[in-house]
C-alpha positions as CSV (number, residue, x, y, z in Angstrom):
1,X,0.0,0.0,0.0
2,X,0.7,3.7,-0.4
3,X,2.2,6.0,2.3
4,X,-0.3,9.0,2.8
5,X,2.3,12.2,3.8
6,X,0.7,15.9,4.5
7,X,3.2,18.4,5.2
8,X,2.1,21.2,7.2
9,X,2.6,23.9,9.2
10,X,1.3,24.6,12.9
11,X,-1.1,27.2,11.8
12,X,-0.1,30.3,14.4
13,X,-0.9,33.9,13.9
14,X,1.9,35.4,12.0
15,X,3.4,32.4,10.4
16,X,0.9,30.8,8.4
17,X,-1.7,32.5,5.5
18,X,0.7,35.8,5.8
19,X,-0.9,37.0,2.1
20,X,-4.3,36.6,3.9
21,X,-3.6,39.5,5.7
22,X,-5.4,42.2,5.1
23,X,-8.7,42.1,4.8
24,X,-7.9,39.0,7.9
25,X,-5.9,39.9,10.4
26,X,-3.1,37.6,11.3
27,X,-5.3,35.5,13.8
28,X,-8.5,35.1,11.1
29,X,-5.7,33.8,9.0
30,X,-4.3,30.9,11.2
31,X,-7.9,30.1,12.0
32,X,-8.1,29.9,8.3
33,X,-5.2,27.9,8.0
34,X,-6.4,25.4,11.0
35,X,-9.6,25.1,9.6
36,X,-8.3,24.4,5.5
37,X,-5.6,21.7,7.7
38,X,-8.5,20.1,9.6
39,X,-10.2,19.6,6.4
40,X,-7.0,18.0,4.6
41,X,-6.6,15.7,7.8
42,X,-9.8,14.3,7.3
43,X,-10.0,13.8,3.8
44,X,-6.8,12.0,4.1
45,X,-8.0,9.8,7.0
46,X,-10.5,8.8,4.7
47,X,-8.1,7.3,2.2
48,X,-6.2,3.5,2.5
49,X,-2.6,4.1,3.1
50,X,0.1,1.9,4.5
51,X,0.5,5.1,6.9
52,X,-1.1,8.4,7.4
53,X,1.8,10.6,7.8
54,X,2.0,13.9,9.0
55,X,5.5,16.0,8.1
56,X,4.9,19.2,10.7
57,X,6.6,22.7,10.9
58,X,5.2,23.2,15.0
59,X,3.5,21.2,17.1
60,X,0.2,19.3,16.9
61,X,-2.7,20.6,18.8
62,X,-6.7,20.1,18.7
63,X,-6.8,19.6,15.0
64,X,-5.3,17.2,14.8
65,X,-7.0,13.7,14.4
66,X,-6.3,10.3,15.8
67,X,-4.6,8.1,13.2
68,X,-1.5,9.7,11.9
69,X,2.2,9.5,12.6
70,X,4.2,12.7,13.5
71,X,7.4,13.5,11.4
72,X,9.1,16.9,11.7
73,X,10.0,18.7,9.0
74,X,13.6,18.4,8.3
75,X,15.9,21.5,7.8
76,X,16.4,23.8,4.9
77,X,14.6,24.8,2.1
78,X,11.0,23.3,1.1
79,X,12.8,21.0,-1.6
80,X,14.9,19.8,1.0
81,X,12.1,19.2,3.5
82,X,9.8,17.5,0.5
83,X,13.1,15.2,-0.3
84,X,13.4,14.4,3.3
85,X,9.9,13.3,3.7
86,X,10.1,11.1,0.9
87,X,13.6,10.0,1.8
88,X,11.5,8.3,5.3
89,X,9.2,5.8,3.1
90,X,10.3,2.6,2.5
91,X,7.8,2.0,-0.5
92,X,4.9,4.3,-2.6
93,X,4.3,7.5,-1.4
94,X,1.8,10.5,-2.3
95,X,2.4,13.8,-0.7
96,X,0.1,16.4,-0.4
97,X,-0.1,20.2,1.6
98,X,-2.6,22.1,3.5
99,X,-3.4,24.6,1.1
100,X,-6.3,22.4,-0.6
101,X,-9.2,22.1,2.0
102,X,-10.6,21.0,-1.3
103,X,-9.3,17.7,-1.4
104,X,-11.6,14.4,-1.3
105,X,-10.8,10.8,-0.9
106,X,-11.8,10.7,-4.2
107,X,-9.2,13.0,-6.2
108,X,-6.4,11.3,-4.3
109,X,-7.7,7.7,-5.0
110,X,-6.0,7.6,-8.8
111,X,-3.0,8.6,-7.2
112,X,-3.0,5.3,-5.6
113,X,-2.5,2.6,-8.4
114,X,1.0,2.3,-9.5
115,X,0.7,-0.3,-12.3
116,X,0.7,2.1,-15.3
117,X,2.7,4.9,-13.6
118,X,6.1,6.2,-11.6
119,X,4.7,9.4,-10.2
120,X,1.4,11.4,-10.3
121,X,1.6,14.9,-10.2
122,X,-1.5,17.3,-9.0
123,X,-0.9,20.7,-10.5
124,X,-2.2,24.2,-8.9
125,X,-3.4,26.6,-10.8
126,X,-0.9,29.2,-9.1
127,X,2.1,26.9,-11.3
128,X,3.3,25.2,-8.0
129,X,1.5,21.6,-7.2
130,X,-0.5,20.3,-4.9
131,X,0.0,16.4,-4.8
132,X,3.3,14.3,-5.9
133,X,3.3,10.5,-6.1
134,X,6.2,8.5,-6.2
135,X,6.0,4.9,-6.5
136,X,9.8,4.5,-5.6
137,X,10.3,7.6,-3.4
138,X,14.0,9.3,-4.6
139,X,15.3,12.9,-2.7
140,X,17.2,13.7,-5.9
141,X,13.3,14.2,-8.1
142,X,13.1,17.0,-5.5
143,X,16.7,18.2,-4.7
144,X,17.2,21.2,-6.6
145,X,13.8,22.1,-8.0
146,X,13.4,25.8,-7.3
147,X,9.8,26.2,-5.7
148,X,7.1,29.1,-4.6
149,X,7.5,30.1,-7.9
150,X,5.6,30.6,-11.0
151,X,7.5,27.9,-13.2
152,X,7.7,25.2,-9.9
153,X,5.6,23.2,-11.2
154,X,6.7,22.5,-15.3
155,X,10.1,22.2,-13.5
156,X,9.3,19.8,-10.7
157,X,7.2,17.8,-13.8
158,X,9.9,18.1,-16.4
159,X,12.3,16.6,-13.9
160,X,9.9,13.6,-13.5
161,X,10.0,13.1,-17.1
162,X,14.0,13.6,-17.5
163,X,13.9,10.4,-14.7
164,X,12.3,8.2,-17.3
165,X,9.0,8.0,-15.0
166,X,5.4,7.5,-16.2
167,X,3.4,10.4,-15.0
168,X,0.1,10.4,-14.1
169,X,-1.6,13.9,-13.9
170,X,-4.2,14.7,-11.2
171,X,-7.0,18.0,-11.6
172,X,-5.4,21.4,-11.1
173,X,-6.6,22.7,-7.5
174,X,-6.4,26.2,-6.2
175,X,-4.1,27.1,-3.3
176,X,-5.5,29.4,-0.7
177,X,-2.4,31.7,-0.5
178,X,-5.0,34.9,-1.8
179,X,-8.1,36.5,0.3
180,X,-9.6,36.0,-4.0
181,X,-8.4,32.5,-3.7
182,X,-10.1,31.6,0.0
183,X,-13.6,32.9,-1.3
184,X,-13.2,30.8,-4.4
185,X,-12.1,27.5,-2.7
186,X,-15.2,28.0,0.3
187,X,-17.3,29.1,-2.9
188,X,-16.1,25.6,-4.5
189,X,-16.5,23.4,-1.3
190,X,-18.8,24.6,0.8
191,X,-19.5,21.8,2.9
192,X,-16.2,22.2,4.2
193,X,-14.7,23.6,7.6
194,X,-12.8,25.8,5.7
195,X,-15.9,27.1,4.3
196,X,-17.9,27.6,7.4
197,X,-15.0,29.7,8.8
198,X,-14.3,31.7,6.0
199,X,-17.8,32.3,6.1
200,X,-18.1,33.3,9.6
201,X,-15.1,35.9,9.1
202,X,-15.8,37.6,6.0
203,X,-19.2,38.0,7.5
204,X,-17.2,39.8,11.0
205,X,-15.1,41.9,8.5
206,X,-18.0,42.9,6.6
207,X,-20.1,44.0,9.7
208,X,-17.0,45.5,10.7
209,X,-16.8,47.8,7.7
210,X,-20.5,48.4,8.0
């Protein structure tokens, strides 16, 4: 079976969802980022994996859900700390972030079967990517591969394709990195935690301004 890795960040004020802020103020945007986490957690739990990983910047605290294993994230920049997570599983292995309170079980479940492919690749529709596969996890497909930027993900993907690998592509999600982006991920899942608090808070911050 398939390791299950979400790397994340403990979502304090100030160092998580910094582009949230304004309109949210640094607190409204870690609740954001708690509540878009949450929403990855559980989706994930959802989903058979040989583990249910979770590579964390921070400590865990009340969102977190029974049923995963704690990794820190190593040292250095995210490349590194993306090798090094895949570096720690001994067979298949999909990694996804907190950014995509999106996700379902069901996106994630092609990203599962390895018999016609290396490596799936989810891509965002910022250029980064949201969920990389590896059926024979390697640091060097990460080493190297200049990220949070525009062109991340062609280059992570052409590097994929320079190894020889198969790649299967998953749908393009949205990041919430934006306050534009958080309204259209709550607008897209709105039965989501994510979307209940975003909710809640643009409603204080209109009221607010009224």
């Amino acid at each position: 079976m398939t390791d299950l890795l979400v790397i994340a960040k403990q979502p304090l004020p100030g160092r998580v969802k910094t582009r949230l802020t304004p309109p949210f103020t640094p607190r409204e945007a870690a609740e954001l980022a708690e509540a878009a986490l949450a929403d990855t957690l559980a989706a994930a739990l959802l989903v058979p994996a040989a583990r249910h990983v979770l590579v964390l910047d921070g400590r865990p605290g009340p969102w977190l859900p029974p049923g995963f294993e704690i990794v820190p994230q190593a040292a250095g920049g995210l490349d590194a700390r993306l090798a090094a997570a895949f570096a720690g599983c001994p067979g298949p292995a999909l990694l996804i972030g907190m950014d995509t309170p999106q996700v379902t079980p069901g996106l994630l479940a092609p990203a599962l079967c390895w018999e016609a492919h290396d490596a799936w690749f989810g891509p965002a529709a910022d250029g980064g990517f949201w969920a990389l596969g590896l059926a024979a996890p390697d640091p060097a497909l990460l080493l190297g591969v200049p990220m949070s930027r525009p062109d991340t993900g062609a280059l992570q993907r052409r590097r994929l394709g320079a190894a020889g690998l198969r790649v299967g592509t998953l749908p393009v999600l949205r990041d919430v990195d934006t306050a534009e982006d958080a309204a259209f991920v709550a607008a897209e899942a709105p039965g989501t935690r994510f979307a209940a608090r975003h909710g809640a808070l643009t409603a204080r911050v209109a009221g607010a301004v009224g």
